[in-house]
N, C-alpha and C positions, 0 to 999 in steps of 0.2 A: 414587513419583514426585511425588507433592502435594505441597506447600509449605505454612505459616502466609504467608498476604498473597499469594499469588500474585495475578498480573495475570490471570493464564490462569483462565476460568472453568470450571466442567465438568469439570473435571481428573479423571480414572477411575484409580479401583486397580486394575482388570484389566487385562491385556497384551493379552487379544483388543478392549478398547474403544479408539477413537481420541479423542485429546482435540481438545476442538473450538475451533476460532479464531475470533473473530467478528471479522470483518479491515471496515473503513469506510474507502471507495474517495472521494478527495475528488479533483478535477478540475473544470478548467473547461469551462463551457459549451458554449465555441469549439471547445473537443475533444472533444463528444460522441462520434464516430462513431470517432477514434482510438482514443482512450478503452477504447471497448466491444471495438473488434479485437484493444488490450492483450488485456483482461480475459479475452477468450475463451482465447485464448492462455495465459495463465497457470492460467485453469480447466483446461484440458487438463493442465496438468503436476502443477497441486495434486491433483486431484481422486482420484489412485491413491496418495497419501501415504499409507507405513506408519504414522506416530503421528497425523499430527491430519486435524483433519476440518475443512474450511475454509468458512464462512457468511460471505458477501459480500454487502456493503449499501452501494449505491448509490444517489441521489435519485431514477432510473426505478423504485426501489420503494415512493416514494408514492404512494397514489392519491388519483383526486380526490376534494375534500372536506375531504382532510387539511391541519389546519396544517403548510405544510411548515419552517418555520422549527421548530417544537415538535419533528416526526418528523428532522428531522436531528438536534436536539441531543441527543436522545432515544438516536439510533446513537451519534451519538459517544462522548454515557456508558457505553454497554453495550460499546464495543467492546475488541476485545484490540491491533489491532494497526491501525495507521493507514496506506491506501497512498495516499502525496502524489504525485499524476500533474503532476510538474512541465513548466510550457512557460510562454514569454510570458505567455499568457492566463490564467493560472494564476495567474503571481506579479503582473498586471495586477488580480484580482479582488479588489473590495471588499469583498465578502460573506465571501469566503474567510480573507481576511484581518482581518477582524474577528470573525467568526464560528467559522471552523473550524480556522485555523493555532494559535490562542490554545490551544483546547482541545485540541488534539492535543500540541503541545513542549511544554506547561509540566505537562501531567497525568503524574504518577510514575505508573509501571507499566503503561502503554502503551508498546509498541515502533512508531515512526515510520520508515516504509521510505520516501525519498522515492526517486522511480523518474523518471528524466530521458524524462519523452514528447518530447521535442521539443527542439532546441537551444537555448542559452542561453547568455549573457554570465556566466560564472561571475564574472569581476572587474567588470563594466559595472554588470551587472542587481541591483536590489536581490531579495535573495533572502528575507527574512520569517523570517529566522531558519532556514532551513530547512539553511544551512548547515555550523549546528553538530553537522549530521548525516550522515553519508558517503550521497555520492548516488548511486543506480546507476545505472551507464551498462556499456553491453558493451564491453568491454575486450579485445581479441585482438592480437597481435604483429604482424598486418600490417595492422593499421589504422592509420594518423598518428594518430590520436586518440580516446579511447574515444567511442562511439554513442547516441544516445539514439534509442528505440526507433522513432519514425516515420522515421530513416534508415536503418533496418533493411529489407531485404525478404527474403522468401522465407526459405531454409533460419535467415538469421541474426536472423529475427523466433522462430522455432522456438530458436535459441540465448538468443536473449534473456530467451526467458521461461523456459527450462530454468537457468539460470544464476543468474537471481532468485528461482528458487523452491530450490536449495540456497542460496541466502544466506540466504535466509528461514528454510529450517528448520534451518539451523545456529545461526543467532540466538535461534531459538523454544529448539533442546537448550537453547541459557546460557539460558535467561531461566529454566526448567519446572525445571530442574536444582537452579535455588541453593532 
């Protein structure tokens, strides 16, 4: 299953090993508390994944003392797969968008999931490029219009993230595959 040039680090020949993903969760500030209820949420669905093993890095994993601007750029190089927690406050951020939108689209062999936290001006809002990359939102036949996750409750916050997490690892098959 390993590749020449894989993105994916840790790639195992064994069938009993799971290959591991080192997924760098970027969000804003304002949606701390969102944010973290995604993340729980899709922990739960990643975490029994038959192929990979999923390590999540987040800025609540600095501690104090630490440069954090070093310990983020730090993630972002090691990472395999980039999750952009989009909302207002998000594509409002200076930091993010100086700092972590750059390194995330333009880096070959990072896969960028940007995941719609919160509504937004898809025509209005300027989006940082994030664009040129299909944005998940829950998508179901009797919704007017597909969802971004904080208008999600109860059972369809549990759809949400079961739904993002086969997007994901059907993405991860193409990527480990070629």
């Amino acid at each position: 299953m390993a590749r020449i040039d894989s993105p994916i680090k840790d790639v195992h020949e064994h069938s009993d090993m799971k290959i591991q993903i080192k997924v760098f969760v970027s969000y804003a500030r304002a949606n701390r508390d969102l944010a973290t209820r995604f993340l729980q949420k899709f922990k739960e669905q990643a975490s029994p994944s038959k192929q990979y093993q999923y390590v999540f890095w987040r800025d609540a994993d600095i501690l104090v003392g630490e440069k954090w601007h070093d310990e983020i750029q730090g993630a972002l190089a090691q990472c395999d797969v980039g999750f952009v927690l989009v909302s207002p406050a998000f594509l409002g951020s200076q930091y993010i968008q100086d700092h972590e939108l750059p390194n995330l689209l333009k880096s070959r062999g990072k896969s960028v999931i940007p995941v719609l936290l919160q509504p937004i001006d898809l025509d209005r809002h300027d989006l940082k490029g994030v664009q040129r990359t299909q944005i998940f939102r829950l998508d179901r036949p009797r919704f007017a219009s597909p969802k971004a996750y904080g208008e999600c409750s109860g059972a369809q916050r549990n759809q949400f993230a079961l739904e993002l997490f086969r997007q994901l690892e059907a993405r991860l098959d193409k990527v480990v595959s070629r």
